[in-house]
C-alpha positions as a Markdown table, in Angstrom:
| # | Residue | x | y | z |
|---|---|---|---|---|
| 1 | Unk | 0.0 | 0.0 | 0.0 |
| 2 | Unk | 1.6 | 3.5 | -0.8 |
| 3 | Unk | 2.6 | 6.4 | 1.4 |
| 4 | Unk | -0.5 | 8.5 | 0.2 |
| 5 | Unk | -3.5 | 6.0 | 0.4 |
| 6 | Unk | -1.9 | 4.8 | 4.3 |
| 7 | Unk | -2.4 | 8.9 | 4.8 |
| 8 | Unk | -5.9 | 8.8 | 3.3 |
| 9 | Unk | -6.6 | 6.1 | 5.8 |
| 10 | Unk | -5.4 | 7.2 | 8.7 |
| 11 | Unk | -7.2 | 10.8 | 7.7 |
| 12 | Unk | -10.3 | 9.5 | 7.6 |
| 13 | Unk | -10.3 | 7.8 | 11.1 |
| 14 | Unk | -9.1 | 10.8 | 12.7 |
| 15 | Unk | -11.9 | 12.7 | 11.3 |
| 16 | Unk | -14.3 | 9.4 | 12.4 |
| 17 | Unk | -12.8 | 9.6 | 16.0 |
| 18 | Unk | -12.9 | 13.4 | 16.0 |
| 19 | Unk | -16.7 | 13.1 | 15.0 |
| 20 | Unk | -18.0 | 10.3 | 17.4 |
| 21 | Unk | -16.0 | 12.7 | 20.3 |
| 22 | Unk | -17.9 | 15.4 | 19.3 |
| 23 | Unk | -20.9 | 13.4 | 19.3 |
| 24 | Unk | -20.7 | 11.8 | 22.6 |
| 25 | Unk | -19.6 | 15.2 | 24.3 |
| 26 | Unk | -22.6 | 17.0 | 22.8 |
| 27 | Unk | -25.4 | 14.4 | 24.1 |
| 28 | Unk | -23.9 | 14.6 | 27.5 |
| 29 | Unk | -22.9 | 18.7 | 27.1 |
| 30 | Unk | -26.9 | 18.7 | 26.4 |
| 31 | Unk | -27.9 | 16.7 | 28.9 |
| 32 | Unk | -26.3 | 18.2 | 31.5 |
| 33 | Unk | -27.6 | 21.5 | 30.4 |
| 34 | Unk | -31.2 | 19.9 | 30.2 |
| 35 | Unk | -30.9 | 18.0 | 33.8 |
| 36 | Unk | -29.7 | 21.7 | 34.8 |
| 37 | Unk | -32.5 | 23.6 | 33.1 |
| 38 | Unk | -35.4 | 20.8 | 34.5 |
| 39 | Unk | -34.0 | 21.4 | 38.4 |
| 40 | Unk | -33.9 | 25.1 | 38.3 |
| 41 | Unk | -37.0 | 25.3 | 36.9 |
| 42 | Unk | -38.8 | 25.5 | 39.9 |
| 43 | Unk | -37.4 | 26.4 | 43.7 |
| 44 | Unk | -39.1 | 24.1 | 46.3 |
| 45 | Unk | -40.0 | 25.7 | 49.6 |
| 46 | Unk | -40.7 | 23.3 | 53.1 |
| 47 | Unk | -43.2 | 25.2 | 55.2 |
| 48 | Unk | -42.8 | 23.3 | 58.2 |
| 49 | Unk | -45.2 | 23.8 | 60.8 |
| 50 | Unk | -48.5 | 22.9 | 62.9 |
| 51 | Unk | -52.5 | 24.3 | 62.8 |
| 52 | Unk | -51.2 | 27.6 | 61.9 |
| 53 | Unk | -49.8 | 26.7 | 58.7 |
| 54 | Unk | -51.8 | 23.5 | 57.8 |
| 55 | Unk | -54.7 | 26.0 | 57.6 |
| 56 | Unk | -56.8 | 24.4 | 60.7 |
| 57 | Unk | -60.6 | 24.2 | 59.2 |
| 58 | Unk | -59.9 | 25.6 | 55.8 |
| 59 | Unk | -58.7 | 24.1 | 53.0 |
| 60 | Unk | -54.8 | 23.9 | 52.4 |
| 61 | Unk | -54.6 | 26.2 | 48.8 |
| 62 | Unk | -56.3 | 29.0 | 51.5 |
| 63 | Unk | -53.8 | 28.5 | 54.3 |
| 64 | Unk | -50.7 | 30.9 | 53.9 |
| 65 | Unk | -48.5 | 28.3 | 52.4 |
| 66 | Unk | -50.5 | 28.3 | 49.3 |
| 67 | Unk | -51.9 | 31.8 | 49.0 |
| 68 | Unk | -47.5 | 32.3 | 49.5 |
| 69 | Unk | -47.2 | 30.5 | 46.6 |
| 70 | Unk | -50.0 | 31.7 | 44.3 |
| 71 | Unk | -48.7 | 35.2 | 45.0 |
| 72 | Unk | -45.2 | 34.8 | 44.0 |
| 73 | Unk | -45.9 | 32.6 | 40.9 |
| 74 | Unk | -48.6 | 35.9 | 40.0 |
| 75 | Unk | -45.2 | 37.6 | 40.0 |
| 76 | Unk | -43.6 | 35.2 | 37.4 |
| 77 | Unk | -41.9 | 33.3 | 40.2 |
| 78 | Unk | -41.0 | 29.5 | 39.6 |
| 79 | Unk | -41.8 | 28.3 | 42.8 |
| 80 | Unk | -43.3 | 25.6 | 44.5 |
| 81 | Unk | -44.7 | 25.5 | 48.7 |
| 82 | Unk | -45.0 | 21.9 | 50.0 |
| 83 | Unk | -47.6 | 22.5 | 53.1 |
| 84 | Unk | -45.9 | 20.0 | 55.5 |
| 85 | Unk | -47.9 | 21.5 | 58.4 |
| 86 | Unk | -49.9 | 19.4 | 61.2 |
| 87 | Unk | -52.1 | 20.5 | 63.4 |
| 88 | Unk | -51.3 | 20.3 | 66.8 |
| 89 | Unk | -47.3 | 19.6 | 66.7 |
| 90 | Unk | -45.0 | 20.8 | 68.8 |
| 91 | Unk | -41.2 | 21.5 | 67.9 |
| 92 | Unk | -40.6 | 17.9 | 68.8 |
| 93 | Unk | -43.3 | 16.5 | 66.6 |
| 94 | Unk | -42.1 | 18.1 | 64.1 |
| 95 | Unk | -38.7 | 17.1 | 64.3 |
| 96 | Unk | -39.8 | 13.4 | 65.0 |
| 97 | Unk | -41.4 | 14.0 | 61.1 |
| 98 | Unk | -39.1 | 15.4 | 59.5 |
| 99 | Unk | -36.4 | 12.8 | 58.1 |
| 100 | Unk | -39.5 | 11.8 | 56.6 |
| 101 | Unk | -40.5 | 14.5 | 55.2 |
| 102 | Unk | -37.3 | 15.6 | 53.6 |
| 103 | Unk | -37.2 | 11.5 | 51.9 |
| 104 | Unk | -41.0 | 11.8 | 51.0 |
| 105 | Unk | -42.0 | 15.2 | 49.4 |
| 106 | Unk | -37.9 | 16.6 | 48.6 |
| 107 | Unk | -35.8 | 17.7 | 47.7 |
| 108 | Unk | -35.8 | 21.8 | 49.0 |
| 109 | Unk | -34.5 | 24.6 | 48.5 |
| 110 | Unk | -35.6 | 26.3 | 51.2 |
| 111 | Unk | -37.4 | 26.3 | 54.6 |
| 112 | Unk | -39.9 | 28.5 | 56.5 |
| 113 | Unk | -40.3 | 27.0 | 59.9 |
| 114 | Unk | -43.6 | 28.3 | 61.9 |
| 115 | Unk | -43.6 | 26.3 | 65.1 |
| 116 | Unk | -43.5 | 27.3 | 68.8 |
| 117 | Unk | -47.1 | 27.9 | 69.4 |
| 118 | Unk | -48.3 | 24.4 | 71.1 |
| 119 | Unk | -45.0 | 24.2 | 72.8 |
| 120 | Unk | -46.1 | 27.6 | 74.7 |
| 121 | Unk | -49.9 | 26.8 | 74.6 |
| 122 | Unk | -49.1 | 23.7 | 76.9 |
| 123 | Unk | -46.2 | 25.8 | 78.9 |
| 124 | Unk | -44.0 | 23.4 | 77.6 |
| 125 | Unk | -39.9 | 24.1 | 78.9 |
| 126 | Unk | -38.4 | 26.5 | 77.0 |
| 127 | Unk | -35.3 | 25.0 | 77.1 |
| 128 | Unk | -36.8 | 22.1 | 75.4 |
| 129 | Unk | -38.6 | 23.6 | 73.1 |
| 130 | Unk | -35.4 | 25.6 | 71.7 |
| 131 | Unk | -33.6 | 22.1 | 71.6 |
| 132 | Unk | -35.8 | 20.5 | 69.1 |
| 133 | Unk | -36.1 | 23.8 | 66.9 |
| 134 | Unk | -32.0 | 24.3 | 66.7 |
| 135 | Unk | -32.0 | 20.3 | 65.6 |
| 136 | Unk | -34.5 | 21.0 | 63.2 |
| 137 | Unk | -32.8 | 24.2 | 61.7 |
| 138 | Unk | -29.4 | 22.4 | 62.1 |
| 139 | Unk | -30.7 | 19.6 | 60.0 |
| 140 | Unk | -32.4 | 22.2 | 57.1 |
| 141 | Unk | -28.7 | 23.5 | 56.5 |
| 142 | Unk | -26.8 | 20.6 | 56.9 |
| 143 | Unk | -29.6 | 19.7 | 53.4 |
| 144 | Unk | -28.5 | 22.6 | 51.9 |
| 145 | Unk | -31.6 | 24.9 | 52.8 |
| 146 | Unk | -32.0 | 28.3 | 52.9 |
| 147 | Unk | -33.6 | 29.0 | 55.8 |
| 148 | Unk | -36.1 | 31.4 | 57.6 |
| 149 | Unk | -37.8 | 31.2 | 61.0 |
| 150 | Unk | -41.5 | 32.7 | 62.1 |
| 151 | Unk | -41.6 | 33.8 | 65.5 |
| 152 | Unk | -44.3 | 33.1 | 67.7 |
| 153 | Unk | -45.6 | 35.1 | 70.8 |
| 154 | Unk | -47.7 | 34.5 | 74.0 |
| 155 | Unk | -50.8 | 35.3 | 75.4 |
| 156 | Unk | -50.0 | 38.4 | 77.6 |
| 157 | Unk | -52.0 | 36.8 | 80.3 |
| 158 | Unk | -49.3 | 33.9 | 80.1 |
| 159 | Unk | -46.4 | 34.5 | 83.4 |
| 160 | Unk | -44.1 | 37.0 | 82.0 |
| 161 | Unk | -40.9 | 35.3 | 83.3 |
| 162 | Unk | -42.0 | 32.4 | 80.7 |
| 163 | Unk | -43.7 | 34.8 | 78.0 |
| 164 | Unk | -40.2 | 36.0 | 77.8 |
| 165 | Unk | -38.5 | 33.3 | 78.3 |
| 166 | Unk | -40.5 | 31.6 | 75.2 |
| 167 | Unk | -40.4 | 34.7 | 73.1 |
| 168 | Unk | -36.7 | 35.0 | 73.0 |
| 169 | Unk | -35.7 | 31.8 | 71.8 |
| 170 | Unk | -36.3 | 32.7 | 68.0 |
| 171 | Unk | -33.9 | 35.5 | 67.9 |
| 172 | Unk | -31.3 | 33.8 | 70.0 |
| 173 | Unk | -31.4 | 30.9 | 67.0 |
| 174 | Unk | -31.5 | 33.4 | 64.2 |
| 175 | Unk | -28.6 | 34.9 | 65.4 |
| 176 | Unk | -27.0 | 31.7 | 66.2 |
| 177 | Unk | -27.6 | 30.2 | 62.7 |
| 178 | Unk | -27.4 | 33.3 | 60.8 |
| 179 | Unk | -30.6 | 33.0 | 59.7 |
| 180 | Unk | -33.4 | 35.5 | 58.8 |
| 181 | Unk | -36.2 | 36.2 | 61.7 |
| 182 | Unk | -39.6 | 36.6 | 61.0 |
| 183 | Unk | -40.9 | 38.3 | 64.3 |
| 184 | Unk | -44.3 | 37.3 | 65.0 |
| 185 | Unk | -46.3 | 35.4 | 62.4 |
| 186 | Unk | -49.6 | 36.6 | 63.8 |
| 187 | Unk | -48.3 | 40.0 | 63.0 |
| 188 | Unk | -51.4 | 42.3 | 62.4 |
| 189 | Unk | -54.5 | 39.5 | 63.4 |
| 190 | Unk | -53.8 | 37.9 | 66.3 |
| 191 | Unk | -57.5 | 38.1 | 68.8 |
| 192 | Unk | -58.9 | 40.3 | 65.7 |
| 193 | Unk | -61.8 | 39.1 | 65.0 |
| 194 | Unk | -62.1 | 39.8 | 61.3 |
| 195 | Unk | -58.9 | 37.7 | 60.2 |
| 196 | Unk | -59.8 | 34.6 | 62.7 |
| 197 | Unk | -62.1 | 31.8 | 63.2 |
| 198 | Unk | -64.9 | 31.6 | 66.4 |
| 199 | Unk | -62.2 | 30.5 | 68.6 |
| 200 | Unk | -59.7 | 33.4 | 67.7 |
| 201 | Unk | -56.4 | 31.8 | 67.6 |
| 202 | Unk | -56.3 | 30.1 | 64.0 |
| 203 | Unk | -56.9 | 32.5 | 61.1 |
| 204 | Unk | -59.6 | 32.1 | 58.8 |
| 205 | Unk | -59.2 | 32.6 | 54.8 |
| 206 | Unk | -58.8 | 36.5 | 55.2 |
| 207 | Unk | -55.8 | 36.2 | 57.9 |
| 208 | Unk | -53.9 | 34.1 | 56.3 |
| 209 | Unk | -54.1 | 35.8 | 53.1 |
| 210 | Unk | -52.8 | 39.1 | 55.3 |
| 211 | Unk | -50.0 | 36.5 | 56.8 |
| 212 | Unk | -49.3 | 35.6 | 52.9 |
| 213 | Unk | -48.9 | 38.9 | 51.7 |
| 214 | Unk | -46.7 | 40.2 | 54.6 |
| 215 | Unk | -44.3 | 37.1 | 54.5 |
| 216 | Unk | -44.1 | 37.5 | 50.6 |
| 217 | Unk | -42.7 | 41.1 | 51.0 |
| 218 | Unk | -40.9 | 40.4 | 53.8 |
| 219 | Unk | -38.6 | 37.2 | 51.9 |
| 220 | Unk | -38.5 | 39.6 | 48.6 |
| 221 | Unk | -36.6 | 41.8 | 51.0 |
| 222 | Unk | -33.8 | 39.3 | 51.0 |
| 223 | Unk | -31.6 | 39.8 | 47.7 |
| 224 | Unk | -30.5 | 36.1 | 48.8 |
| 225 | Unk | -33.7 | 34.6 | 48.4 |
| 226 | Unk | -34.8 | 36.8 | 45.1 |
| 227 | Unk | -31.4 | 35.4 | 43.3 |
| 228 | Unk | -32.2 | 31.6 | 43.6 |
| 229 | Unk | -35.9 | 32.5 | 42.2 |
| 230 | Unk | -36.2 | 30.9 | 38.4 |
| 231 | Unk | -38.9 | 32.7 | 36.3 |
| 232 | Unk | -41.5 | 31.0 | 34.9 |
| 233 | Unk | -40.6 | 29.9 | 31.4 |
| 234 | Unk | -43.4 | 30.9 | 29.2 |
């Protein structure tokens, strides 16, 4: 065989080679960028939580978690709220739960914790109470997810020495974690008869669409939270 056709040959299965690299590293180039695309299409949100959030007596889309979400897709938000509320948990419920929940409606990007109240209803200890929630929020980051905490307050009727006591615990986490501090989730309806059922602790449709709106302004406040939003792609 002569110099020129061994040339030719060997040419031609450069080129070959060359194409079926090309090939290969432009399925899996547009994979990636399509596996990419599909997971930040929509940022998942955990509200984790008890009556408050569940929406005791109404249904869930009109308990805050999913008015939350309705208002920032209106916006042109990708987002998603997984209502992983339950009526009548304390911190420790909640953190019995949530391995669970994390396995069974994940993966999040983020958090909003709303818990407190029952613990405090019941005069549960404080120290036990603040306990279960750093667990909880230690276990949200060690996941990966942003996180934000909903303060609770007391009765005023409730002993001040534990009122205070109780009250205090959400800020001394925040600033222990770092994390953002929501100061009273009742904020605005609390024993107000127009934003809460007869028995004027859980909020009917109206207060938790005030709880909604105030909790979506407040997280747009947070250039951190506003840059892992997707848009909706139209």
């Amino acid at each position: 065989m002569g110099f020129s056709k061994l040339f030719e040959r060997f040419r031609t299965s450069i080129i070959r080679a060359s194409l079926a690299l090309l090939l290969v590293f432009g399925r899996a180039g547009f994979s990636l960028a399509e596996d990419t695309g599909s997971q930040s299409r929509t940022f998942r949100i955990m509200a984790l939580g008890d009556s408050l959030t569940a929406g005791y007596r109404i249904s869930k889309d009109l308990a805050f978690p999913g008015v939350l979400e309705k208002n920032l897709r209106a916006k042109g938000w990708s987002v998603e709220i997984v209502n992983a509320g339950v009526s009548g948990d304390t911190a420790r419920q909640a953190l019995t739960r949530l391995d669970w929940t994390l396995t069974k409606a994940g993966p999040f990007d983020a958090a909003l914790i709303e818990l407190g109240a029952n613990d405090g209803l019941r005069r549960s200890p404080v120290a036990q109470m603040r306990e279960n929630l750093d667990k909880i929020i230690v276990k949200l980051k060690a996941q990966g997810l942003q996180v934000f905490l909903l303060g609770m307050k007391l009765p005023l009727n409730w002993e001040k020495s534990y009122r205070e006591s109780f009250e205090a615990v959400y800020g001394e986490l925040a600033r222990k974690h770092k994390i953002p501090l929501y100061p009273f989730v009742l904020e605005g309806l609390a024993l107000d008869d127009r934003y809460n059922l007869e028995d004027r602790i859980h909020p009917n449709p109206e207060g938790h669409a005030l709880i909604a709106g105030r909790l979506e302004a407040w997280l747009l406040e947070s250039s951190e939270f506003r840059k892992k939003l997707p848009k909706i792609r139209r």
